[in-house]
LOTORRO-337082 format. One line per field, with one value per residue (C-alpha): residue number from 1; chain; z, x, y. Coordinates in pm, whole numbers, plus 50000, padded with zeros to 5 digits. Each point is the difference from the previous one (the first is absolute). Layout:
N
seq = [NUM; ...];
mol = [A; ...];
w = [Z; ...];
u = [X; ...];
v = [Y; ...];
//
This chain:
90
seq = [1; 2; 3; 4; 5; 6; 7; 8; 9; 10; 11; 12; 13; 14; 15; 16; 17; 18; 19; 20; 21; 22; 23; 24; 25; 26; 27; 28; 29; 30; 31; 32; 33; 34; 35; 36; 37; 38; 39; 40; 41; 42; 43; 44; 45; 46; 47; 48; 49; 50; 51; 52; 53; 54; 55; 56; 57; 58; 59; 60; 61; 62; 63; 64; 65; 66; 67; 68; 69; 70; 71; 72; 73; 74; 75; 76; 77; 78; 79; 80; 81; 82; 83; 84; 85; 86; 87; 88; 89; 90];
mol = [A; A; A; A; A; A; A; A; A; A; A; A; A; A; A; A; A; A; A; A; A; A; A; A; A; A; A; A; A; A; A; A; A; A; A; A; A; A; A; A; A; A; A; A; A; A; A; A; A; A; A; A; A; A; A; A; A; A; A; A; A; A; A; A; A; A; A; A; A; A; A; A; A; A; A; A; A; A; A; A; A; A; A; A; A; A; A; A; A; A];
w = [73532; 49814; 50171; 49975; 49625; 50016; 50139; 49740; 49741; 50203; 50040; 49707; 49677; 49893; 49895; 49911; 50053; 50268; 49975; 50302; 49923; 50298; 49860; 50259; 49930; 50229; 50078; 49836; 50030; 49748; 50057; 49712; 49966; 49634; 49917; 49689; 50170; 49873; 50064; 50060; 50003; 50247; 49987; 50080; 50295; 50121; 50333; 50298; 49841; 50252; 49875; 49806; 50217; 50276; 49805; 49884; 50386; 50097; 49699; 50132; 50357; 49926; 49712; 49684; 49674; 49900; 49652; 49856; 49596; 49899; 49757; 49974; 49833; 50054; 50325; 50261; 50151; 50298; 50078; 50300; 50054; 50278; 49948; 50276; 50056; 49981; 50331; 49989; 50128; 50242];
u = [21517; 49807; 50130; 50343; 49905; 49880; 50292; 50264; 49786; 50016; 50435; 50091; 49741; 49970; 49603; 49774; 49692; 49994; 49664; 49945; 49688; 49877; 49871; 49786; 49852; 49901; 50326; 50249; 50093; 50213; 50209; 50130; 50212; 50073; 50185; 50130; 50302; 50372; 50009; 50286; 50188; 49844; 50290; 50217; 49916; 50229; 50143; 49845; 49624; 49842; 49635; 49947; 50236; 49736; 49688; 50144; 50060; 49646; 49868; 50144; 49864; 49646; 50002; 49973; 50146; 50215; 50078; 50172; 49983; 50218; 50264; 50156; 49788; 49685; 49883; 49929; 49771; 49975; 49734; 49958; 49734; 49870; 49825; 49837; 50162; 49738; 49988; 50096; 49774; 50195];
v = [95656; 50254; 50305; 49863; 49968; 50376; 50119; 49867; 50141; 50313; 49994; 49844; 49984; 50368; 49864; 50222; 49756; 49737; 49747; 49737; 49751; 49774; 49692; 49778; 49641; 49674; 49882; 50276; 50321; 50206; 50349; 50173; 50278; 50152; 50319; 50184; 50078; 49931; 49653; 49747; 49692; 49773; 49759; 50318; 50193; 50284; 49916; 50171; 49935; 49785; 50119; 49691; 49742; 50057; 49992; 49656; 49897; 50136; 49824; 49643; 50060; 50007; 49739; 50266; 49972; 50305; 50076; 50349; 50103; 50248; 50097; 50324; 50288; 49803; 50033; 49784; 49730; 49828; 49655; 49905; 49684; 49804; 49699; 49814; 49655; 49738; 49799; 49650; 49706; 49800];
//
């Protein structure tokens, strides 16, 4: 998911400065992705940009929250966080 993250900021953001912060804890682990790039309307993405559709897929097979901020002119960022399911007593 990250370097599927990269490369749309690569193709499509026209950012100048890209920052990626790792965030590990008991239990959770968080992947950001922020850029000052050109930003735009998550609700409206061009046809034939699959970058995102399969983060989102990849996200749902391992369990991971996805969540993209962006509006146009104000860059990007992308969450990604997985939280470990506590296990149930029978």
């Amino acid at each position: 998911m990250c370097q599927e993250g990269l490369n749309n900021i690569a193709r499509h953001a026209n950012a100048s400065r890209v920052e990626i912060r790792l965030q590990v804890a008991p239990g959770v682990v968080e992947l950001r992705l922020r850029d000052d790039g050109c930003g735009f309307d998550p609700e409206h993405t061009p046809v034939g940009h699959y970058g995102l559709s399969m983060m989102r897929e990849r996200a749902e097979a391992v369990g991971a929250d996805l969540s993209v901020t962006s509006r146009p002119g104000h860059g990007t960022e992308v969450a990604i966080r997985w939280a470990e399911v506590p296990k149930q007593e029978a």
